[in-house]
KELOMAR-51243 format. One record per residue (C-alpha): residue number from 1; residue in one letter; x, z, y. Coordinates in steps of 0.1 Angstrom, whole numbers, padded with zeros to 4 digits. Layout:
N
+-----+---+-------+-------+-------+
|   k | r |    xx |    zz |    yy |
+-----+---+-------+-------+-------+
| NUM | a |     X |     Z |     Y |
...
+-----+---+-------+-------+-------+
//
This chain:
303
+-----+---+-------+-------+-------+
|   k | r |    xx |    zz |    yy |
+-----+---+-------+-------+-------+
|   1 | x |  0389 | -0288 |  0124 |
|   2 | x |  0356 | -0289 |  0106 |
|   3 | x |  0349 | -0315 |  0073 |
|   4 | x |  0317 | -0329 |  0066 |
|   5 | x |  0308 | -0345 |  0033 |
|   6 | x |  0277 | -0374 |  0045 |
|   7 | x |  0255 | -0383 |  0015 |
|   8 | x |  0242 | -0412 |  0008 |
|   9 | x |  0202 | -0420 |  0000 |
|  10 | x |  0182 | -0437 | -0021 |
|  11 | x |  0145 | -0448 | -0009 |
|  12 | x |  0120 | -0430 | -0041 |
|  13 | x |  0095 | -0463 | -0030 |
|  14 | x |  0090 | -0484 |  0001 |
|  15 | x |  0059 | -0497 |  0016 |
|  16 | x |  0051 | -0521 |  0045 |
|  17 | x |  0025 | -0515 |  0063 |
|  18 | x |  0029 | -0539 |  0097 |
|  19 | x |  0047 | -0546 |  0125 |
|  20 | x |  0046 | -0522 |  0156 |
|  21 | x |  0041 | -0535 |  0189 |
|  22 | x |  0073 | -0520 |  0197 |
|  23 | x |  0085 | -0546 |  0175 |
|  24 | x |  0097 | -0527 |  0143 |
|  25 | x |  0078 | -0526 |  0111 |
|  26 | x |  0052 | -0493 |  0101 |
|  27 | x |  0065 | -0480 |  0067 |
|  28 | x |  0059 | -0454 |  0045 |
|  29 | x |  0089 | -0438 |  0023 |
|  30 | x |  0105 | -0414 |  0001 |
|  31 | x |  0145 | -0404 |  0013 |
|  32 | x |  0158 | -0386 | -0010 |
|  33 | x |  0200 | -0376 | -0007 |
|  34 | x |  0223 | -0384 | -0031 |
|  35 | x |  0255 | -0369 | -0045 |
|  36 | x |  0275 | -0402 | -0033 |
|  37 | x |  0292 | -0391 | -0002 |
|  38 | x |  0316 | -0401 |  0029 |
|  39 | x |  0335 | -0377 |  0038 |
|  40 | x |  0344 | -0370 |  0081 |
|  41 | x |  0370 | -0347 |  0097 |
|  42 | x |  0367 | -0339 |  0130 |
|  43 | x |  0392 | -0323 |  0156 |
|  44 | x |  0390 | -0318 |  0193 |
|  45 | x |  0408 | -0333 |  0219 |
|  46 | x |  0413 | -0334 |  0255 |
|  47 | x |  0390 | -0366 |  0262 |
|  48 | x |  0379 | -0397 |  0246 |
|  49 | x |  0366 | -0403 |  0212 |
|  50 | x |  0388 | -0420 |  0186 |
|  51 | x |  0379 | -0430 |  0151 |
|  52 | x |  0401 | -0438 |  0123 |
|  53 | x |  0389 | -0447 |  0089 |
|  54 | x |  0398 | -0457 |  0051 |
|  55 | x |  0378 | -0491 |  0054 |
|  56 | x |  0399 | -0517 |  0076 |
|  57 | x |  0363 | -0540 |  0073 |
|  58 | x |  0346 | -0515 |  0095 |
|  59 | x |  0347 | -0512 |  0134 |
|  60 | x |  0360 | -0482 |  0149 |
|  61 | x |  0343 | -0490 |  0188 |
|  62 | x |  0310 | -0483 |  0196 |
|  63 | x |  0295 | -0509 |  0170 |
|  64 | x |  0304 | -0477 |  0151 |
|  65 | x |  0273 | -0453 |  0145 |
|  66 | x |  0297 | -0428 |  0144 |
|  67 | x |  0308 | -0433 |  0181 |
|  68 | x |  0282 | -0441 |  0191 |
|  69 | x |  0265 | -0404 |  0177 |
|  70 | x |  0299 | -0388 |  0194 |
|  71 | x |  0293 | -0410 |  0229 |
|  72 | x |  0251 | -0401 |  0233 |
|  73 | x |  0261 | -0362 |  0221 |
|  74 | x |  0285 | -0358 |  0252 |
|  75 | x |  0270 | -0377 |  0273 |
|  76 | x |  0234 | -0354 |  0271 |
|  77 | x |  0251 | -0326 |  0269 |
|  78 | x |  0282 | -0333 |  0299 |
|  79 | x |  0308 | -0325 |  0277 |
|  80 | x |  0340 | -0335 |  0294 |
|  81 | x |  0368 | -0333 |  0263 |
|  82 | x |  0369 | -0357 |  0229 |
|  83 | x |  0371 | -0357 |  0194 |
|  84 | x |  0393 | -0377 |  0168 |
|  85 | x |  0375 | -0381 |  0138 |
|  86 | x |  0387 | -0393 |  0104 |
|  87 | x |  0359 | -0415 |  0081 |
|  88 | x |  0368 | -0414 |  0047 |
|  89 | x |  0345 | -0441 |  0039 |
|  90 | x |  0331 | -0443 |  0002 |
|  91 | x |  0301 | -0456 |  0005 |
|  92 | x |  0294 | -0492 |  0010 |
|  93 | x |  0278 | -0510 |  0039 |
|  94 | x |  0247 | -0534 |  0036 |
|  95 | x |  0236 | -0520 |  0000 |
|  96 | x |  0208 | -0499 |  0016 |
|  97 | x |  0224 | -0465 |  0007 |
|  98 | x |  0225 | -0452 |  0046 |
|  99 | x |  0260 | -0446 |  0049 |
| 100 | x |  0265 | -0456 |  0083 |
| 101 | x |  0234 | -0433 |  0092 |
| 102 | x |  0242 | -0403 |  0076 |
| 103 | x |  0278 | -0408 |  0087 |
| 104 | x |  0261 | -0404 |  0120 |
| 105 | x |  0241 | -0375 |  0116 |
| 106 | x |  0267 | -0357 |  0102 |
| 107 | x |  0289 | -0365 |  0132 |
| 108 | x |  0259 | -0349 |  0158 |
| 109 | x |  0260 | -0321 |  0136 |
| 110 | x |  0298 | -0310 |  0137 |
| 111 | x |  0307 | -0320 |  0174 |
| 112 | x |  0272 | -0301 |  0181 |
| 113 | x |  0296 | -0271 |  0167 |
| 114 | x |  0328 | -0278 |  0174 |
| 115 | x |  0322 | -0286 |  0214 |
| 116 | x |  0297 | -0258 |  0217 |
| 117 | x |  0269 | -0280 |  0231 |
| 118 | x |  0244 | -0256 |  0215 |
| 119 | x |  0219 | -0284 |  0209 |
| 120 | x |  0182 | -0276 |  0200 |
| 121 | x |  0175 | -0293 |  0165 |
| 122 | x |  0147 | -0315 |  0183 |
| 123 | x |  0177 | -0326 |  0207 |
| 124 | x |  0196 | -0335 |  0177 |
| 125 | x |  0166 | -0353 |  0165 |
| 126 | x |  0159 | -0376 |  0198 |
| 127 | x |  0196 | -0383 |  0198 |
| 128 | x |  0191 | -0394 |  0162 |
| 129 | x |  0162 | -0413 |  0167 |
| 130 | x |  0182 | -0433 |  0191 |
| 131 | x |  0211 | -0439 |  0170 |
| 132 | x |  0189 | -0457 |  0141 |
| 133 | x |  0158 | -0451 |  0124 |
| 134 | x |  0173 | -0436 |  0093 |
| 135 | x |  0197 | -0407 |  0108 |
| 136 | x |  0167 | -0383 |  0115 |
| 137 | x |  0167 | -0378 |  0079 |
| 138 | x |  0200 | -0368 |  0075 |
| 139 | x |  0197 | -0341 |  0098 |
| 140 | x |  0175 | -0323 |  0068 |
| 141 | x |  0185 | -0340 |  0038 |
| 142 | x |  0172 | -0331 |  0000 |
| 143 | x |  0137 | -0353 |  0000 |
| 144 | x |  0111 | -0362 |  0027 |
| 145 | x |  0087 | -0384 |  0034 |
| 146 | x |  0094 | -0409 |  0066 |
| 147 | x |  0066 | -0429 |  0084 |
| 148 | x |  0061 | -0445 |  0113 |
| 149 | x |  0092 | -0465 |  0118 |
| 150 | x |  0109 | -0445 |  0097 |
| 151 | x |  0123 | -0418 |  0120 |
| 152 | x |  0090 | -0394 |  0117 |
| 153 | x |  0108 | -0370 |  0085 |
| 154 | x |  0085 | -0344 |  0070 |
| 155 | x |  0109 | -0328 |  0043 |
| 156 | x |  0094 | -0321 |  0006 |
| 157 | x |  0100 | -0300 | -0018 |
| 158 | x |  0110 | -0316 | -0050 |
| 159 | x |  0107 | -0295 | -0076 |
| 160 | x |  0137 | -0313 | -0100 |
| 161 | x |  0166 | -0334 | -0094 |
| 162 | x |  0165 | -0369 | -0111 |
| 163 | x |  0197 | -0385 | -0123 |
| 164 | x |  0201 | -0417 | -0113 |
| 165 | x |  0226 | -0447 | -0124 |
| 166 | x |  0232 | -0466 | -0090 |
| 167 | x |  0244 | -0505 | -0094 |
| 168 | x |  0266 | -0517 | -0063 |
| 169 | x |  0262 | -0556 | -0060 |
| 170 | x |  0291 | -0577 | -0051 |
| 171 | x |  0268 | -0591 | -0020 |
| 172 | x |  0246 | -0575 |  0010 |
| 173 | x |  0209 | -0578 |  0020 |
| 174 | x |  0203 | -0583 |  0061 |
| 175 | x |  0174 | -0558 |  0067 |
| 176 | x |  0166 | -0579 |  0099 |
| 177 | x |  0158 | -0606 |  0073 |
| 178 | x |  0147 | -0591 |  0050 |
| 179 | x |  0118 | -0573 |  0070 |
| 180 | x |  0116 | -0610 |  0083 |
| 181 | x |  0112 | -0626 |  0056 |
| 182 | x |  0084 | -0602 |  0042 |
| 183 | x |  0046 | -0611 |  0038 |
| 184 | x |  0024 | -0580 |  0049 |
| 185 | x | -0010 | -0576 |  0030 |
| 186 | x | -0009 | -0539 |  0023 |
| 187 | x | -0037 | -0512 |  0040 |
| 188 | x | -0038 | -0481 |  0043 |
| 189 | x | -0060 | -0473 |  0023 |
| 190 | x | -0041 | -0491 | -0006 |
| 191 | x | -0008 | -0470 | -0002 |
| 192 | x |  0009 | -0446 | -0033 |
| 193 | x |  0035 | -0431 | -0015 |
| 194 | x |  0015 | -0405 |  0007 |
| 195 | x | -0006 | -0395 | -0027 |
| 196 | x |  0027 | -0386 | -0045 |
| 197 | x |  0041 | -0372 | -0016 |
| 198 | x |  0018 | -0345 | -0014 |
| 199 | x |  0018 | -0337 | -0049 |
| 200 | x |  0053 | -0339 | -0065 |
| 201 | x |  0053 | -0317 | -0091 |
| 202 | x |  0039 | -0345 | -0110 |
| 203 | x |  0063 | -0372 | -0095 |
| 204 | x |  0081 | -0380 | -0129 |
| 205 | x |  0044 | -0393 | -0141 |
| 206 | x |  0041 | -0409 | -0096 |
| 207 | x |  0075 | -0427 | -0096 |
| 208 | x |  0065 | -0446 | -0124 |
| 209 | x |  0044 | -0466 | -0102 |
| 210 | x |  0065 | -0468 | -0071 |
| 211 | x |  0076 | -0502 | -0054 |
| 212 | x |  0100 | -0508 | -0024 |
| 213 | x |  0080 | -0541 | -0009 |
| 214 | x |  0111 | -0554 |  0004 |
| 215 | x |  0121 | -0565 | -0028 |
| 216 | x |  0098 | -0596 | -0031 |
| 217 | x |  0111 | -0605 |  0004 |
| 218 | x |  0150 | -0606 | -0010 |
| 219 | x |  0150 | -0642 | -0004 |
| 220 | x |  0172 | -0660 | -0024 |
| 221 | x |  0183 | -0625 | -0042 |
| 222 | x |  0156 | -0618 | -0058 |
| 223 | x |  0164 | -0625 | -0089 |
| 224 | x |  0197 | -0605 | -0091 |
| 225 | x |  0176 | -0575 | -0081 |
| 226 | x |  0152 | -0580 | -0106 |
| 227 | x |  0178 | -0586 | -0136 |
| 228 | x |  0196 | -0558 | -0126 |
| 229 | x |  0157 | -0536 | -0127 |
| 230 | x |  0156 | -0548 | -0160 |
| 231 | x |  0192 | -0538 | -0170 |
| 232 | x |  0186 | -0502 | -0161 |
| 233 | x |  0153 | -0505 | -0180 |
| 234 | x |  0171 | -0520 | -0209 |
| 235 | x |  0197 | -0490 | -0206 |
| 236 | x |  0168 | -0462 | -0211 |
| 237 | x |  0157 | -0462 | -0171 |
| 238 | x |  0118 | -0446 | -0169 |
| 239 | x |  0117 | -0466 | -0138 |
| 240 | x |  0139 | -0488 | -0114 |
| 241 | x |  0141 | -0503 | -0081 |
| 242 | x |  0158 | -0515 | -0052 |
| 243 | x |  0168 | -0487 | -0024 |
| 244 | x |  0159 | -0495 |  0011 |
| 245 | x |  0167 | -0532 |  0021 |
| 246 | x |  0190 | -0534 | -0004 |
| 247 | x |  0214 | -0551 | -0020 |
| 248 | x |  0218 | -0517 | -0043 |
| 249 | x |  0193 | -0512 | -0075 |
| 250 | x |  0193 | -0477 | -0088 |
| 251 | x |  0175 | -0466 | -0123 |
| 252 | x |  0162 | -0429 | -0127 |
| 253 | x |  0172 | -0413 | -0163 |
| 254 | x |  0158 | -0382 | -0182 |
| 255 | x |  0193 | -0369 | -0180 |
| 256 | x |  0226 | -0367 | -0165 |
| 257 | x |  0241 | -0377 | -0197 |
| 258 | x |  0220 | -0407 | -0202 |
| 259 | x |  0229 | -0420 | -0165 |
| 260 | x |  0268 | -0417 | -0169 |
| 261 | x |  0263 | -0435 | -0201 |
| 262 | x |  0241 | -0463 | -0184 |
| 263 | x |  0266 | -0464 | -0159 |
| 264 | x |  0299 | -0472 | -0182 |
| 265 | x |  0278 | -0494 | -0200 |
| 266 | x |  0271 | -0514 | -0170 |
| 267 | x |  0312 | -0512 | -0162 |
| 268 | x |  0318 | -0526 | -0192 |
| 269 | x |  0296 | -0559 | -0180 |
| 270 | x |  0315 | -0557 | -0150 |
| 271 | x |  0293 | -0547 | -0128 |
| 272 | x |  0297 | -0516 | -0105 |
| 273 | x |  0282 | -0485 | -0110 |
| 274 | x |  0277 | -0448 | -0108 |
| 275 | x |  0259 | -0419 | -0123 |
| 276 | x |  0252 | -0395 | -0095 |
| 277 | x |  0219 | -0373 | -0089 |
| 278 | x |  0197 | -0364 | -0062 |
| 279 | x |  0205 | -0335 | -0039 |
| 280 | x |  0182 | -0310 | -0029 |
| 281 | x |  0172 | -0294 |  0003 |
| 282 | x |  0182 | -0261 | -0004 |
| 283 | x |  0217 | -0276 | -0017 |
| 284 | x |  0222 | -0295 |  0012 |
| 285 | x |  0217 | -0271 |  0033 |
| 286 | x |  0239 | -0248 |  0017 |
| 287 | x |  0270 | -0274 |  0015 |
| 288 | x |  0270 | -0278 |  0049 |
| 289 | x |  0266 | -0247 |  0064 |
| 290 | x |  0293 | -0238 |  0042 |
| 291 | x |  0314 | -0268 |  0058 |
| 292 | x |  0302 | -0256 |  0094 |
| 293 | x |  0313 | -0222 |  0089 |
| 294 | x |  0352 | -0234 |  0086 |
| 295 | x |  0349 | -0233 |  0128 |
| 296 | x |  0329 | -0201 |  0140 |
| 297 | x |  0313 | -0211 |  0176 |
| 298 | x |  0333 | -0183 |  0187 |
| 299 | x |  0361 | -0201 |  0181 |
| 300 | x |  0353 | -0232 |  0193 |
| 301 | x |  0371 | -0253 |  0215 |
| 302 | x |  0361 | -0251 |  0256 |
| 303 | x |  0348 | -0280 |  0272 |
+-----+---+-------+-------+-------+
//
């Protein structure tokens, strides 16, 4: 059996640049994993994928991203037998966090070891790619910079973690509509997040200045997301904003301290949220080797 903890991420900025003639949108972003996590067994059988989960609101057929990673893996690689997998599902869908995604990723990355498919990592990358724009990502984790439409990931080195209090709204954002319903002006030539990307160690001073342009095209909650901006701002935030498509706001504190205490305060209002902090590359990478080595290929099960 091998475990997999799948963080969540928050998006350090989001620009629009236009629409693709593919048909998606040309963005620019900072991905940066969280310590907010789903948390996935996984255990070999003789055929078939099955998925259970904690969350009765989610699907468990191949509307799943999670069986659907499990169906494209064995199908590229022939595999013959199955998997049951267990979704212990913590973080919430339609809030812009990337559970689904990285619930995805992580599920490549543990039937790649427990079926012994020996897939290259630009394998598990294509297969990614196909899955949904975000789960590249979560292949590398810790921070990188995505462009095109979002599944080009060139991982950064951020030289700090930021603490963050994360606010869970009580409603969802549709990124179809929300990239939809969004106005595109920007150029180029008029873009932050490249700049900062290339030179983080002042990012504290860069994130200051960051926007995620999906915000203004919230439609008619767009004012939610901005009183809750100015809430986290209010609560000692150095800067705020909305992660992905939404519907979830996230503030970035000097300390772990001051987030937790953001955080309670914002319990007390009643609305939901958590103090968590950013997880590095080197930290993700560690976790989850550590998880992988629970099942040595050697003994892995036959196909």
């Amino acid at each position: 059996m091998i475990r997999l903890r799948a963080p969540a991420k928050v998006n350090l900025g989001l620009e629009v640049l236009g629409r693709r003639e593919d048909g998606y949108h040309e963005i620019r972003t900072i991905l940066s994993t969280i310590d907010f996590c789903d948390e996935l067994t996984f255990e070999g059988t003789d055929s078939g994928i099955q998925l259970t989960t904690t969350d009765p609101a989610l699907g468990t057929g191949q509307e799943n991203l999670v069986v659907r990673a499990a169906s494209l893996l064995a199908e590229a690689s022939g595999y013959r037998g199955g998997a049951a997998i267990h979704l212990e599902k913590r973080v919430p869908s339609g809030k812009g966090l990337g559970g689904g995604s990285s619930d995805a990723a992580a599920t490549l990355v543990a039937l790649d070891r427990l079926w012994r498919t020996r897939a290259s990592s630009s394998d598990l990358h294509r297969l990614a790619a196909r899955i949904g724009m975000d789960v590249p990502f979560f292949l590398y984790g810790g921070t990188a910079l995505a462009v095109a439409r979002g599944d080009e990931v060139y991982p950064l080195q951020m030289p700090f973690d930021l603490s963050i209090a994360l606010i869970l709204p009580d409603f969802s954002i549709s990124t179809a509509e929300a990239y939809d319903n969004l106005r595109l002006t920007k150029r180029e030539a008029g873009l932050k997040l490249p700049h900062l990307a290339w030179n983080l160690p002042e990012a504290r001073v860069g994130l200051l200045e960051l926007v995620n342009d999906l915000e203004r095209a919230a439609g008619g909650r767009f004012d939610s997301i901005q009183e809750y901006k100015k809430l986290l701002l209010d609560l000692g935030a150095t800067s705020s904003m909305m992660s992905g498509s939404g519907s979830s706001v996230f503030g970035i504190f000097h300390d772990e301290a001051s987030a937790g205490s953001a955080a309670r305060s914002l319990g007390l209002r009643g609305i939901r949220a958590i103090a968590t902090r950013t997880l590095s590359y080197g930290a993700y990478r560690a976790e989850r080797l550590s998880q992988l080595s629970t099942l040595p290929r050697e003994r892995a099960i036959e196909p």
